[in-house]
Structures are given as C-alpha cells and as structure tokens.
C-alpha positions, 0 to 999 in steps of 0.5 A: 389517497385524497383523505390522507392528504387532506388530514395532513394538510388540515394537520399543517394548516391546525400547527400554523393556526394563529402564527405570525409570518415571521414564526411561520418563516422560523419554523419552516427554516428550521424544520428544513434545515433540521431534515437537511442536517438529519439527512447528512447525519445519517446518509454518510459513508461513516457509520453513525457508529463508527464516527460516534466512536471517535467523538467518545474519544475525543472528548475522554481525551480532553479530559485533564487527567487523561489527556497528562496521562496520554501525553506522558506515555506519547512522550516516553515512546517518542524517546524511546524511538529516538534513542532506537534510532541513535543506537543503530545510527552509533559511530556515525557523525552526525552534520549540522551545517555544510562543511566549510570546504567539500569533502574529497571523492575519496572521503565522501565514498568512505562516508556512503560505505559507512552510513549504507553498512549500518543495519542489524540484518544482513539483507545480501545474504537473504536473510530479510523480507522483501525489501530487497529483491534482487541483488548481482553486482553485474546488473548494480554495475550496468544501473549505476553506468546509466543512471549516471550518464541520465542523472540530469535529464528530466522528462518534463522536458520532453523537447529537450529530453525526448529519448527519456521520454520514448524510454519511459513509453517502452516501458509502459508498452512492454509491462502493457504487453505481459500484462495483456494489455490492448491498443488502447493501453496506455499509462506512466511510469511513478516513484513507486506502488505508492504513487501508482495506486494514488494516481489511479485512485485520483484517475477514476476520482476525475472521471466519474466526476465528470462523466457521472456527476459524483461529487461524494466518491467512495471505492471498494477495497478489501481490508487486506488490500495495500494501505496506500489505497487508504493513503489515496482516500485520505489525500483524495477525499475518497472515502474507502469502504474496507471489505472483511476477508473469508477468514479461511481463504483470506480472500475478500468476502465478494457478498460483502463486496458486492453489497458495499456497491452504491451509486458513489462507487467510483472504483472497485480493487482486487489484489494480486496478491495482498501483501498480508496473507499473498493470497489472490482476490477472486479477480475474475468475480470482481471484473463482473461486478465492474462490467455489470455497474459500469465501475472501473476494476483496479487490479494492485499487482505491485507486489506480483510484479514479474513474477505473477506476469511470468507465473503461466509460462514459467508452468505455474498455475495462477488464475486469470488477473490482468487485462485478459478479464473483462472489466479490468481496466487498470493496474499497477505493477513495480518494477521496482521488485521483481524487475530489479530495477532500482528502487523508486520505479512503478508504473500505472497503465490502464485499458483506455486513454480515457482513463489515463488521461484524468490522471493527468493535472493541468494548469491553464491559468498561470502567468508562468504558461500552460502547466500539465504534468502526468504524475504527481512530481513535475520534474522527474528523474530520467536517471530512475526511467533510464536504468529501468528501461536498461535492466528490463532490456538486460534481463529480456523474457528468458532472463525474467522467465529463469528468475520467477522459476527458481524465486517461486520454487524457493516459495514452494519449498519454504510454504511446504516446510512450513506446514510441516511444522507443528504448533505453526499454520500458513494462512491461506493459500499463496499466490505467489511469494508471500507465506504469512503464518500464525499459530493457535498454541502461541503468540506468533510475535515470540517466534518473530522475536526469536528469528530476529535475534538469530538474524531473521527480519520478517513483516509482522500482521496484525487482525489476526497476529501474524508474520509473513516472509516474502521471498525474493531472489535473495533468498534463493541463494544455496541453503538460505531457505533450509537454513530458515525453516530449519531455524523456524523448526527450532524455535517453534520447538523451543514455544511450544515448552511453554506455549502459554509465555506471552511475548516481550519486548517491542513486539507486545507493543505491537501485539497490545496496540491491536487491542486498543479501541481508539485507533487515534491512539495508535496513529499518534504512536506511529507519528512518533515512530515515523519522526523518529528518523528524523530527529537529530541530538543537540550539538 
C-alpha cells in the first residue's frame, strides 16, 4: 500500500514538475471539474443511451431538409385533426363573442341538448369503453338536485362551508373503511385519478426530501401502470423508472422491479388493475420490497374503484391490494367509475397522517395571509363532493355489492366468449373489468376498425398492438354483451379470409407511430391531436 502511494504521489509531483502556479490552479480546476462532470454524465437515471438517442434526433431534425419535411407532415395532420373536429361538431354554431342580450332558459337548454348529443357512439346503449360507467336517470335526478343546491360552496372556505367539508371527510372515511384502512388513515378527495396519483407522487416527493434528505428523487413503475405517474414525473421533476412486463401474465417483472431500487427511490407502484391489460401487480410482493427498504407502496385502484373494494364479498376471487398488505401505504380510488358519482371526483388516502400531510402546499409568506391549500386547486367544487357524498350514501353496500355482481358477471361472460373466438387471444388474466386482446393472424387494428363502423368504440394499446373493452354497467343491459362478441365473431371471420390485409385508415397511423424510434416525433403528433378541440374556424 505505501509503494502504491509513493508511485502515485511521485507520478503527480513528476506532472507538476516545472509548472507555474497559476498552470497548476488551471489543471487542478479542470481535472476537478472534468471528474465532476463525468461523474453527472454517467451517475443519471437516463441512460447515457437513451439521452444520446434523443440528442441524435435533435440534431437530424435541425437539418433544413429534414426539419421542412417534418413540419409539412406536422402541419397536414394538424389540419386533418381540425377538420375531424369540424365534422363531428357539424350543424353547431360556433360563438365568437358574448351575445349582446343572454339567451332565455328555454333556448340555452335547447343548445346543451344539441352540443351533449353529438358523437359518433351511443354510449347509453352500452356500446363504448368505459367512459361512462354508470347510467339511471333516477340517480342523474338526485345528483343534479345537489349539485344544484351545493353549486356555490366551496370547501376552501371551511368557516363558511363546514357541512362540505365534513362531506368530504366521510367520503374519505367510508372508501377508507372498504379499503381496509386503519385509524391513521386519512386523505382527500380530487378532480380525478389524474390528480390523485399527482398528489401522491408529490407527498412521498416531500417527505423523502425531508426525512431523507433526497433531492434526485425517482419512483418505481411498472410500464403498464397509468400515464399519469409520468404526468407526476414530468410536473414533479421525479424521474420514472418504467419496469417491463412478464410478457405472458402482463404483470411487471418483480426481478426487474426489485433491482431498479436505489437510494433515490422514493415510491414504489403496483396497479390494481392496469388500464392496458386489467391485470393485477403482484401487490403483496411489492409491499415487501416496500417494508424491506423503508419506501412507501402506492397502490393505483382507480380503475378497480368499487368493484375490486367489493369483488371478496360479492364471492369473487381477488388477491390481497389494499391496506390489509403490509407496506401499503397509499391509494387512489375514483369515485368517479364505479361509484357513479359524477365525473371529476377522486380521492387519495393514505395509511398515515404523515404522509398525507406532504400533500399539503403552504404559503407563510404572502401579504394576502397565511395560504394552505390540500390539493392542487385552491377553490374547489362543494357541488362535485356533495353529490358523491349523496350517490355513495343513495347506492349504500347492497346497492354497490348488486352492481359489482352483475358488471363482473358481464365480465366473465365477454372474457369467456372472447377465448372462444378463433384467430383472436385475451391478454393476461383480468383482474377485474378490462379484457384486452390481440391476435397473432392479423392486425388487431382491423377488427378495432371494423367494430367501430358497426358502433363499437374500444381503447386501442400499443407494445403490443392491441384493444381492450372495459365493461362497465352500460354494458350490462339485456343483450349488449351477446351482441358484442356475437359482432366480434363476425368480423374476426370476415380478417381471417385475408389475414395478411394491413390496416387503414386512421388506425395505421396509429399502428406505424409504434415504430418510430424518435418518440418526440409522436409527442408533436399528439400536441396537434389534443389542440385540436380547441381550434375554432375563421368567422
């Protein structure tokens, strides 16, 4: 040990042999700040590869060539988009200004019937995905009385509008309770799944900041959970390590999982289920890692909502996901789906206050007082917590128990019929409600192309192609899920005459933008796509 030192101290003393000071300060200086900058090159959680991938394309695309090319493409889907928008928006006027005088009652009714009836699908007779869950004019009656009544309340102002708020806490309280939860549980009701997962992200993001000192944070995902846990990374500065699937169960790869753990990790996710494939992670395993490495486990059952918290006494099998596993320490549920309450309800609740509390954004130094506020909006609306609270307490257990019966016996019997069907396959096993299928004879895109045309809206999946229906009370109707597989069986018929046929239309696009290595590429694409709503013709 001495000799190695003495070589190395001789090597340095031989370099700086001869040098004046200020060459000796210059080299010192830069070889430190070389190491420091090698060290952040390399020490990231991007993979030198990936961010390299994405400084290729940059510079390809600065190219003039390429970059007129580009922008000639970009512009033609905008319009196209556009121009999709304009058509199924045909025979509405649009409005530019406000009317000089306000509209009667009788005419402004006239004009919501008219803008709420355009759309290609006809979601009340069952024949979409998800989207909408529930439907009974009785319950729609009820919601729209109280949300009336609660329309100007608003719980930020809890003097003035305690009963809202003590709505919202009994809300919390009983979803807390079906899930399990403890006494410590706590949490908050949001817009949406969206929201909640944010806030989540954002919770645990403050807590390890301060409890352990991590600035770098990085969570734990697997790649089929929801894009929101990106959307959280992106506003969060949280970087998301995305786990790859057991391509047979489509349940993450734990191997993988456990192995993307590091010292940055601030929060591990299972789903229950994924929206892809509505299969399960393997909660219980990911709880262990959590109580082993002291992380939190955020458990996504937004999409499960009431039916995965009443699958086990509706006699259903379901493994073990909510505050009953050890390590669980949050999740997020929509009411919003399976608890029929009208849409832009969630709610967020966690094991401990303590977590809970990070959630929470304080300002103490404003002139306009001391500002705390426990989600993402300031004000929020009483009108959307008050006619939750009123559907959860209309429908009661029995109610919600006879839902998830006949909505998951719908389930099976679709998942059933579908693996019946020649040329076609279910991916996975469902947990619950979502059946996603593929096909390795033809481009699934075909059949989802076909089912359309005949009235059918389902989700298209991408890595690997596919679709997926999510069965909802809608569909539980008197021969809505006959008519589907019978109109399935048909048209998977009609493919496999011509299996190799490639698909058309829109639905290429869609299928070819999974080939594109840069992946900016595709984020512009879908700029144009979600603008497109927005756009308005010349007057």
């Amino acid at each position: 040990m001495g000799d190695s030192i003495k070589v190395l101290t001789g090597g340095i003393n031989k370099t700086f042999n001869n040098r004046e000071p200020w060459q000796i300060m210059v080299i010192t200086a830069t070889t430190v700040l070389s190491t420091v900058w090698l060290w952040n090159l390399i020490n990231q959680d991007e993979s030198i590869y990936s961010r390299g991938k994405k400084h290729f394309f940059r510079l390809v695309k600065k190219i003039p060539m390429v970059k007129a090319r580009i922008e000639k493409e970009i512009g033609s889907t905008r319009d196209e988009f556009r121009n999709d928008m304009l058509k199924r928006c045909d025979g509405l006027l649009y409005s530019y200004k406000l009317p000089e005088k306000g509209l009667s009652k009788e005419d402004i009714f006239k004009l919501v019937d008219q803008h709420i009836e355009k759309g290609n699908y006809g979601w009340q007779h069952g024949r979409v995905s998800g989207t909408v869950y529930g439907y009974d004019p009785d319950v729609v009656d009820l919601i729209t009385t109280v949300y009336g009544k609660a329309s100007y309340t608003n719980p930020l102002h809890l003097d003035i509008f305690p009963g809202i708020c003590k709505m919202e806490a009994e809300v919390v309280k009983m979803i807390s309770t079906l899930f399990n939860g403890g006494e410590n549980t706590s949490g908050t009701m949001t817009t949406g799944g969206t929201e909640s997962i944010l806030l989540a992200c954002k919770a645990y993001r403050d807590y390890a900041r301060e409890i352990k000192g991590i600035t770098k944070p990085n969570m734990v995902v697997p790649r089929s959970a929801h894009a929101a846990f990106d959307k959280a990374g992106q506003y969060l500065g949280i970087h998301v390590r995305s786990i790859k699937l057991d391509p047979k169960t489509t349940e993450v790869d734990l191997a993988a999982f456990k192995k993307a753990i590091n010292s940055n990790t601030i929060m591990l996710v299972g789903s229950a289920p994924n929206f892809p494939y509505g299969t399960m992670d393997d909660i219980e395993e990911i709880g262990k890692l959590g109580f082993q490495h002291n992380i939190p486990v955020h458990v996504d059952a937004c999409l499960g909502s009431f039916i995965i918290g009443f699958m086990k006494r509706a006699g259903y099998f379901v493994r073990p996901f909510d505050f009953s596993v050890r390590g669980v320490t949050s999740l997020s549920v929509d009411t919003h789906k399976y608890g029929f309450a009208p849409k832009g309800s969630s709610v967020i609740i966690y094991s401990d206050e303590k977590f809970r509390d990070h959630q929470f954004t304080v300002t103490t130094d404003w002139p306009g007082g001391v500002y705390g506020s426990p989600t993402v909006n300031g004000s929020r609306a009483g009108g959307i917590i008050a006619a939750c609270w009123a559907t959860m307490m209309l429908y009661g257990e029995e109610g919600y128990l006879e839902a998830t019966k006949r909505i998951v016996d719908t389930s099976r019997f679709i998942e059933d019929g579908l693996r019946k069907i020649k040329g076609i396959h279910v991916i996975g096993k469902p947990a619950t409600t979502v059946i996603a299928i593929g096909s390795e004879v033809f481009e699934i895109f075909r059949l989802s192309d076909a089912l359309s045309k005949m009235g059918w809206s389902l989700n298209t999946l991408q890595f690997p192609s596919g679709i997926h229906i999510c069965v909802t009370d809608m569909h539980t109707k008197e021969g809505v899920a006959a008519k589907f597989l019978a109109d399935t069986a048909a048209k998977v018929e009609e493919m496999l005459k011509d299996p190799s046929r490639p698909v058309e239309g829109k639905l290429a696009v869609y299928g070819v933008a999974q080939t594109i290595s840069d992946r900016s590429l595709v984020g512009e694409i879908t700029r144009k796509f979600l603008s497109a709503p927005y756009y308005i013709p010349k007057n």
